[in-house]
DRENKOLKE-886953 format. One record per residue (C-alpha): residue in three letters; z, y, x; residue number from 1. Coordinates in steps of 0.2 Angstrom, whole numbers, plus 2048, in hexadecimal, padded with zeros to 3 digits. Each point is the difference from the previous one (the first is absolute). Layout:
Ala	Z	Y	X	NUM
...
//
This chain:
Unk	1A7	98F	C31	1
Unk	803	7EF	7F8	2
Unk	7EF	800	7F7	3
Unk	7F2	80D	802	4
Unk	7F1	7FC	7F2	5
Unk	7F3	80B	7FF	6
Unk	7F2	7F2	7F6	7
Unk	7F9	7F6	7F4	8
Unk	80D	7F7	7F7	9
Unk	812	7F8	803	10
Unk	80D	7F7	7FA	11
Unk	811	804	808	12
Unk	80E	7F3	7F8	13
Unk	811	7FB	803	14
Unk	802	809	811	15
Unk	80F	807	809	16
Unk	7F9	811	809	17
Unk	80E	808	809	18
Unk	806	809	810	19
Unk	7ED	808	805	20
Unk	802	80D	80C	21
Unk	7F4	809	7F4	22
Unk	7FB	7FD	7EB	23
Unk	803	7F0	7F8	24
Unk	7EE	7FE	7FA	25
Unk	7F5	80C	802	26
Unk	7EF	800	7F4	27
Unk	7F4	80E	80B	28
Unk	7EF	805	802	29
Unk	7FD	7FD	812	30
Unk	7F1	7F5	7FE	31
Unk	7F6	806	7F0	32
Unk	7EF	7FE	7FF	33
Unk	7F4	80E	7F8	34
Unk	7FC	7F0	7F5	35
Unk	813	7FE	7FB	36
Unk	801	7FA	7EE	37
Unk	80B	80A	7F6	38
Unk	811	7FB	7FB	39
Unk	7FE	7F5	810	40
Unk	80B	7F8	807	41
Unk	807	7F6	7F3	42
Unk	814	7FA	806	43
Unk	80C	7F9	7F5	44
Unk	814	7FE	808	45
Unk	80B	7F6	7F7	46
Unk	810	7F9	802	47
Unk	803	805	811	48
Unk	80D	80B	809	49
Unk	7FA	810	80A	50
Unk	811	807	80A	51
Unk	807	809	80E	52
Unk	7ED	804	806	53
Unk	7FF	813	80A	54
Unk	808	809	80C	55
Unk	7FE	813	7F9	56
Unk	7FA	808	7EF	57
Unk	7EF	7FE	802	58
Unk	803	7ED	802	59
Unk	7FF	7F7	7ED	60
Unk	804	7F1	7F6	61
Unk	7EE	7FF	7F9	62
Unk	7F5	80D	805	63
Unk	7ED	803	7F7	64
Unk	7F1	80A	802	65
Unk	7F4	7F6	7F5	66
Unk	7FC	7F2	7F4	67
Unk	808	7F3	7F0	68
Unk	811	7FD	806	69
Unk	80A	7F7	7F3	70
Unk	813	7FB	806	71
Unk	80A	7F3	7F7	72
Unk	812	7FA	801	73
Unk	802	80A	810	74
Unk	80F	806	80A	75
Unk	7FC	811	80A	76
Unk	811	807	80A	77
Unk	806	807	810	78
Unk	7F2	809	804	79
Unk	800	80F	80D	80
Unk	7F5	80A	7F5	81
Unk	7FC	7FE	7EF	82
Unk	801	7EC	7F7	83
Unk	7EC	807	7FB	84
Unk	7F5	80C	804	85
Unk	7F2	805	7F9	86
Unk	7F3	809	80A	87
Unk	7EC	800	7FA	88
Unk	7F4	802	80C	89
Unk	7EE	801	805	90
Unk	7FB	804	7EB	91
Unk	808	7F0	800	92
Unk	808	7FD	7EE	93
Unk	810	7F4	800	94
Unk	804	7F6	7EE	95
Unk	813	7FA	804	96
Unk	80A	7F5	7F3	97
Unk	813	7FB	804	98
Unk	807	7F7	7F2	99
Unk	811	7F8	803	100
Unk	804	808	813	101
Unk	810	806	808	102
Unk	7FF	80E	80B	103
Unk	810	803	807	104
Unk	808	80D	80D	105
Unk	7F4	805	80C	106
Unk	807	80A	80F	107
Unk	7F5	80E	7FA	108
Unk	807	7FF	7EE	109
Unk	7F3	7FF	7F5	110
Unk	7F8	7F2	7F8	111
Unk	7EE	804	7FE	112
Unk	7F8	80E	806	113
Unk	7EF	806	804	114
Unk	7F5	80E	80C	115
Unk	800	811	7FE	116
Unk	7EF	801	807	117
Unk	7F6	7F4	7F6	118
Unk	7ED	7FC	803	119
Unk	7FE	7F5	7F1	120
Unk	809	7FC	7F0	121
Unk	80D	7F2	7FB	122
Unk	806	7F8	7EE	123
Unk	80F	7F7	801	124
Unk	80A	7F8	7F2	125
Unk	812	7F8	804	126
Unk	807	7F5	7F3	127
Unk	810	7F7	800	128
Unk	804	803	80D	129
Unk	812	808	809	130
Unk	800	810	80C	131
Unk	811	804	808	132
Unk	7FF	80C	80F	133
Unk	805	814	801	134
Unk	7EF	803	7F7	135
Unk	7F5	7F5	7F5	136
Unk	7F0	806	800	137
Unk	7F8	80F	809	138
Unk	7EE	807	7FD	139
Unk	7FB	80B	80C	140
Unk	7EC	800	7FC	141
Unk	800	808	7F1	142
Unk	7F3	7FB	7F3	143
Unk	7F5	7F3	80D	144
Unk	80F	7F4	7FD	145
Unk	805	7FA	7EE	146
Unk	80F	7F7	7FD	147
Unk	804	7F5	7F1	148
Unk	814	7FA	801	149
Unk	807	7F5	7F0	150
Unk	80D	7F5	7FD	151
Unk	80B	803	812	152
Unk	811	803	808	153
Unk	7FE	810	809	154
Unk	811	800	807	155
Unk	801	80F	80D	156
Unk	80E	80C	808	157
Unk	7F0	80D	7FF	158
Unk	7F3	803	7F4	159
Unk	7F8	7F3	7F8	160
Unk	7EC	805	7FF	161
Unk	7FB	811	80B	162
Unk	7F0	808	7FE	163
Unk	7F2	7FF	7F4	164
Unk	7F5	7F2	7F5	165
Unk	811	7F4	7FF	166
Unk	7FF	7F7	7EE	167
Unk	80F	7FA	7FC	168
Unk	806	7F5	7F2	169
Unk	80F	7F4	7FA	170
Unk	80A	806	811	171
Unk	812	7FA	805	172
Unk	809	808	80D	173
Unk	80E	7F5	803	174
Unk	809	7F3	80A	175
Unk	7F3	7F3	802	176
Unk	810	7F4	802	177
Unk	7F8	7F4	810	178
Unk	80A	7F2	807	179
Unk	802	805	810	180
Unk	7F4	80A	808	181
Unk	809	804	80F	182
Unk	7FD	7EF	805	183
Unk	7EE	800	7F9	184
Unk	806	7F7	7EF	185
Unk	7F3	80A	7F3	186
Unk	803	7F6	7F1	187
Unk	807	808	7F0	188
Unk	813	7FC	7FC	189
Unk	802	7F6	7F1	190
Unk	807	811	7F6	191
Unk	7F1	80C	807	192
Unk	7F9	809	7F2	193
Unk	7EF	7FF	808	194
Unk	7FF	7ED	7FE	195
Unk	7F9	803	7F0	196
Unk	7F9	815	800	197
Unk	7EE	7FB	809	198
Unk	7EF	801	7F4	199
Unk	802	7F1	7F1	200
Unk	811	7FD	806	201
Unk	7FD	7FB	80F	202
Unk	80C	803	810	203
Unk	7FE	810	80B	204
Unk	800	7FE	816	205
Unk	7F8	7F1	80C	206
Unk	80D	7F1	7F9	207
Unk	806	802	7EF	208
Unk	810	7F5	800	209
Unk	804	7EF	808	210
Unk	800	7F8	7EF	211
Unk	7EE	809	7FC	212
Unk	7F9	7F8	811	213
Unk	808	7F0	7FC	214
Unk	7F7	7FE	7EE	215
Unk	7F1	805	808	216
Unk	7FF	7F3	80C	217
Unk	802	7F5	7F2	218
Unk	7F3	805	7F6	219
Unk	7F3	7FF	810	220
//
């Protein structure tokens, strides 16, 4: 595993996480406390490249069983199993919040997906934010495990959202239209509808365009 938390608070920025025998990163409850705060831990993962991490299906991109996560600007593919999965444990409650994320062609085919035996609950909302695998998004725990999707390309050979409490709004399901993703290029083509489909206007994926990155360093 390239980074196993299972703590207090971190920060996880600008990193390349790729080619672990097992997950990418790995959020877990191996050390909790009977004092552990709830919510805890707090990460935040932004900007940073999770690929190519597993070697079977039980292997993950980002793998959780507790805690705030929030990902930014995050590119998760090539995953053995799942680019996410989703698996609360311990009556352990996860709050998850991807906004503008690629999860692209795990092995497994499927881009988020969560336990089928849950012993705690998850919320998780994915906002714009692209999804091209066999499947989108699978819930297999039912009820314990709410799902709040908007503003996404959910572009898949399979079904888009599988199982129950999946809220869905302003969905595409087309050709997210990347440069060249082959060769890891995941910015938007210069005639991708999705450059201007996201929440406000914004673009949908990791990147946005070359231009949109360019302007951007210009305003920081």
């Amino acid at each position: 595993t390239g980074l196993s938390i299972s703590d207090d608070a971190s920060t996880i920025r600008g990193c390349h996480i790729f080619n672990n025998v097992e997950h990418g990163i790995s959020i877990d409850t191996s050390e909790n406390e009977g004092n552990e705060p709830a919510g805890n831990p707090v990460i935040v993962i932004e900007n940073c490249v999770i690929e190519n991490n597993g070697e079977q299906d039980t292997h993950y991109g980002l793998s959780m069983e507790q805690g705030t996560i929030t990902v930014r600007n995050t590119l998760i593919r090539g995953s053995a199993g799942p680019s996410v999965f989703i698996t609360p444990s311990d009556q352990r409650e996860i709050k998850a919040a991807f906004d503008h994320c690629d999860f692209y062609q795990s092995f497994s085919g499927t881009g988020v997906s969560t336990t089928a035996t849950p012993s705690g609950s998850a919320t998780v909302t994915i906002t714009n934010s692209i999804l091209v695998d066999a499947d989108g998004i699978v819930n297999e725990a039912g009820d314990l495990a709410q799902f709040d999707v908007s503003y996404c390309d959910v572009f898949v050979t399979g079904t888009p959202f599988l199982g129950d409490a999946i809220t869905s709004a302003n969905i595409l399901k087309v050709d997210p239209g990347y440069v060249d993703p082959a060769n890891g290029d995941f910015h938007l083509k210069a005639d991708s509808q999705l450059l201007t489909a996201g929440k406000d206007g914004t673009y949908m994926g990791s990147r946005g365009s070359l231009t949109q990155v360019e302007s951007w360093m210009l305003l920081r």
